[in-house]
Structure formats: C-alpha cells, structure tokens
LUMSEKOL-978955 format. One record per residue (C-alpha): z, y, x; residue in three letters; residue number from 0. Coordinates in steps of 0.2 Angstrom, whole numbers. Layout:
<atoms>
Z/Y/X/rest/nr
Z/Y/X/ALA/NUM;
...
</atoms>
This chain:
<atoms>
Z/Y/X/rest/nr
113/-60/-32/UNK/0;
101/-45/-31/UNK/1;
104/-27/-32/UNK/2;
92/-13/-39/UNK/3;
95/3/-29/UNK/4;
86/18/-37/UNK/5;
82/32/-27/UNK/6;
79/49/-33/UNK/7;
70/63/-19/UNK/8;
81/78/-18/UNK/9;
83/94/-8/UNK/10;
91/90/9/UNK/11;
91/71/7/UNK/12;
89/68/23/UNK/13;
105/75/30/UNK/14;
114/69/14/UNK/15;
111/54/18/UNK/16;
117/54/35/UNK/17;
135/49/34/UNK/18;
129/31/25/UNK/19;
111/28/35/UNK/20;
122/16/48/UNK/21;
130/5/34/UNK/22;
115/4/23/UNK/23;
103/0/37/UNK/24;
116/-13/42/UNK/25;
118/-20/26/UNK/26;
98/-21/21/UNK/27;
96/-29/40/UNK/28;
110/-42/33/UNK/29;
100/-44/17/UNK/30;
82/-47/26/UNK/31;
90/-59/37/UNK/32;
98/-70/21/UNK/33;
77/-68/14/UNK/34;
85/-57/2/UNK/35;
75/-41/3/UNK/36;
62/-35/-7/UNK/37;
57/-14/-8/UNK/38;
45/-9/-21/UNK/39;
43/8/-25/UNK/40;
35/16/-40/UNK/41;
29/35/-41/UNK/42;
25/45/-54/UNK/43;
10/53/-56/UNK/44;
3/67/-69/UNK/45;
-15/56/-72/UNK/46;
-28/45/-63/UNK/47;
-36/60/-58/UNK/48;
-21/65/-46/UNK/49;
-23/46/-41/UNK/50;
-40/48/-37/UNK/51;
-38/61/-25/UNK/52;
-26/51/-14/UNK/53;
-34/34/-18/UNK/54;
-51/38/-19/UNK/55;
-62/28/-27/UNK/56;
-52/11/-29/UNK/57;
-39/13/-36/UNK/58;
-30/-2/-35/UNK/59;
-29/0/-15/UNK/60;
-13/1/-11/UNK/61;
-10/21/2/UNK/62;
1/17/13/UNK/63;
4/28/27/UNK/64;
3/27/43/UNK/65;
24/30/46/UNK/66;
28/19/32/UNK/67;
17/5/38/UNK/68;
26/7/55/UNK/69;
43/2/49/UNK/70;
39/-10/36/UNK/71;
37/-30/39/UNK/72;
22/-32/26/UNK/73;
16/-22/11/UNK/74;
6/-25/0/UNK/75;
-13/-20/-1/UNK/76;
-16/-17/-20/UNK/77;
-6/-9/-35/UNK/78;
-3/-10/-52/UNK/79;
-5/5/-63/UNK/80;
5/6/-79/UNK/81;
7/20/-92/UNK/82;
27/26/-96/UNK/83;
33/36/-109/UNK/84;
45/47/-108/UNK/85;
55/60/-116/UNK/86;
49/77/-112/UNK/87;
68/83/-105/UNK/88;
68/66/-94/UNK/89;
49/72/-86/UNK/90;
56/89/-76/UNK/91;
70/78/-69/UNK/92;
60/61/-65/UNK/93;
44/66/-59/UNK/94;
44/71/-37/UNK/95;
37/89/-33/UNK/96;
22/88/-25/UNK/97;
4/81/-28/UNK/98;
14/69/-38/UNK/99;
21/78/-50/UNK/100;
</atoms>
C-alpha cells in the first residue's frame, strides 16, 4: 500500500504542525524501515528564467540545500522539468510566495 501526502506552505506551518510532528515522524520512520518511503517534491515556478537564477546554467542539476541534504538519506542529482496548465483561479492558491512564485 502507498500513500500520497500533499503538502501545501502556509503561514505559521510550522507551529501548526507541531501537535502531529511526533506521530508523523514516527510513522515515516516506520515506513523507511518496511523500504516503503519515497519523498518527491515538486515546485512551481513562474518560467525557466526563475530557474535559471537558482540553477544556474544546467538546469537539470538538482538545488538541494545544504539543510535539506543534511536530513535526507539520498537525493537525487538531476530534475525533470514539465509544463502544467492550470486554471487561472487555481494559480494564486497553488503557486509558493517567493522566488517561486
């Protein structure tokens, strides 16, 4: 069996999340143990020139940072880019504030 949690960035996430932290960290634990884990994350961006800043001039190098890399078992080294459409009401509530968005 597999689940798909979806994550949405919102204000104060971090101490919203603090009452569940203990239980999810336990259960993801339980889940890496069993070789059940896998975490991908996908952001949206506004262009390839937004890309570009971060990424610089390859652009299929995965940015991780530093922090991340620190708490994670592996990661990948490369990403795949892919165009969405969306519906312009749907793009102010999916798209992260920030150089992202």
């Amino acid at each position: 069996m597999y689940y798909l949690l979806l994550y949405d960035v919102v204000d104060d996430f971090v101490n919203r999340r603090a009452p569940y932290r203990q239980e999810h960290l336990k259960l993801i634990t339980e889940a890496h143990q069993r070789g059940e884990l896998l975490m991908q994350v996908i952001t949206f961006w506004k262009s390839m020139a937004a890309i570009r800043r971060v990424a610089g001039r390859d652009l299929d190098r995965a940015v991780v940072d530093d922090a991340a890399r620190a708490v994670l078992i592996d990661c990948d080294t490369c990403v795949t880019h892919s165009k969405i459409l969306l519906a312009k009401e749907q793009i102010s509530h999916s798209l992260p504030r920030g150089e992202s968005g």
